[in-house]
N, C-alpha and C positions, 0 to 999 in steps of 0.2 A: 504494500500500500504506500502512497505517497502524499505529501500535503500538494494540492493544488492551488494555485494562486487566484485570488477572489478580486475578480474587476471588481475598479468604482464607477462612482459616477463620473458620466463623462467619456466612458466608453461606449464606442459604438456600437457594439455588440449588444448590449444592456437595452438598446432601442428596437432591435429587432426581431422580429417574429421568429420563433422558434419553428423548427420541421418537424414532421411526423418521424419517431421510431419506427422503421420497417420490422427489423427483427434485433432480439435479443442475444447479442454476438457475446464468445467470453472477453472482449477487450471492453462490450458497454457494463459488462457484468462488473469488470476490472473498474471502471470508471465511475459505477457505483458506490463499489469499496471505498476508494479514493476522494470520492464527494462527500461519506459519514465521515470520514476522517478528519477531511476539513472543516466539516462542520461541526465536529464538536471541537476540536483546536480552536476554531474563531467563538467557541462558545456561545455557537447557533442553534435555533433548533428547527430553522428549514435550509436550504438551498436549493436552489435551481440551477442547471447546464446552464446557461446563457450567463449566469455568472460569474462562473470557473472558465469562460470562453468558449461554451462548447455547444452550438445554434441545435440541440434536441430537446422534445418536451420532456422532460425530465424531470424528478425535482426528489428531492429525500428530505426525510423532515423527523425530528426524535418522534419515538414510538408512545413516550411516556413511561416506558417501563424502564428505561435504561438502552435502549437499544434503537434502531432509528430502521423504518420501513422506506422502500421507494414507489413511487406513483411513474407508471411510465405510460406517456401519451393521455396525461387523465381531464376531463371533462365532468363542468357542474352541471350536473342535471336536474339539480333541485335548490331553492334559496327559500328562505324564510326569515322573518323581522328584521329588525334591523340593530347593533348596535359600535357605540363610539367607543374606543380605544387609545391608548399608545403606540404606536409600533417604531419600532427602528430597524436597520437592514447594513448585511453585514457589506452591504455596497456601497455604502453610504455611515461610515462608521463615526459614534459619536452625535449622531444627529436623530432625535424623535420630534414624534408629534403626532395628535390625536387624527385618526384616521374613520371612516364612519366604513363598515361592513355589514354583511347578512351575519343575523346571528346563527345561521345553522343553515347547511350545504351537503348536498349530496354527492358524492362523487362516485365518476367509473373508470376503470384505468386497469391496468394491467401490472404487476407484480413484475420482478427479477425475471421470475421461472414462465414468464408468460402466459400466468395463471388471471380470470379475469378476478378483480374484485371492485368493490361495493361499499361504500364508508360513509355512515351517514355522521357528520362531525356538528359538534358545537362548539361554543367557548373559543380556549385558547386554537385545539387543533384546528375547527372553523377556518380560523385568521391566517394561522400559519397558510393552510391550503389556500386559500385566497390569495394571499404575498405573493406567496410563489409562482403562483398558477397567473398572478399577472408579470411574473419575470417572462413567460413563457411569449405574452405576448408584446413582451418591451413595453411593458408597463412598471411603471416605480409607484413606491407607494406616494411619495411627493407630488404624482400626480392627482389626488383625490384630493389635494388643499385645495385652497381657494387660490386663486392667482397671486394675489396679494400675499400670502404665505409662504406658498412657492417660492416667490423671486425673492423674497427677503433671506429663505434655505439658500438659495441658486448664488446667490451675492454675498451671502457669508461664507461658502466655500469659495469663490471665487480670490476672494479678499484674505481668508486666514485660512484655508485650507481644511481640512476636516479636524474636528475637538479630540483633544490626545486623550481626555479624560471622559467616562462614563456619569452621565448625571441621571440617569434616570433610575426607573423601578421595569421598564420594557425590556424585553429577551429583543435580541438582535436576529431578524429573518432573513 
């Protein structure tokens, strides 16, 4: 296994629509392994391919048990209410803000082993598969501010670069 390097903001990649997984090869298998890995080093508890540079829908995200599952090629098929949040993103590190989501989502996607599954998520997992699932289509979560929120983000990174330190109480997606 290896640590993969986690674009920021500002890469181009990060804006682009991810491809369909064909099939489940042992190098995407390998690149699985490689993205929990990162992702708990950056002490995350989702990521996306399009993150680590790599244009598939993809994303793995902690299990909650200790252990972290992947979603490959997955789709919400179901949303219900709605609620507001923290989030921050390990793309964008050092930077949160209240983000508005469905409170509960259905997903379908396929596993490692190319097995179908079924997730109907609330709460925190909810959010995570949300984050991510909009990495897939070169969506940020900075994108759900207000504009005026946005550009004041946009302009403080520009200006001091991203915060060395953690101020919040949000897990980084």
């Amino acid at each position: 296994m290896a640590l993969l390097d986690v674009r920021l903001y500002g890469d181009p990649i990060l804006r682009r629509k991810a491809m369909h997984v064909q099939e489940v090869t042992p190098e995407l298998r390998r690149l699985i392994s490689d993205m929990v890995e990162t992702m708990f080093h950056q002490v995350g508890i989702g990521l996306a391919a399009p993150q680590v540079g790599i244009p598939y829908r993809l994303l793995v995200m902690d299990d909650g048990k200790g252990g972290a599952r992947a979603l490959v090629n997955p789709v919400i098929t179901q949303r219900s209410g709605s609620v507001v949040d923290e989030e921050g993103c390990l793309s964008l590190p050092g930077i949160y803000a209240d983000v508005e989501r469905s409170k509960s989502v259905t997903i379908e996607a396929t596993d490692e082993d190319e097995q179908p599954i079924n997730i109907e998520a609330t709460g925190m997992q909810a959010r995570v598969i949300q984050h991510e699932m909009d990495h897939l289509d070169g969506i940020l979560f900075i994108d759900h501010l207000s504009p005026v929120a946005r550009d004041r983000i946009k302009q403080k990174i520009q200006k001091h670069g991203f915060p060395k330190e953690r101020r919040s109480r949000a897990f980084a997606l």
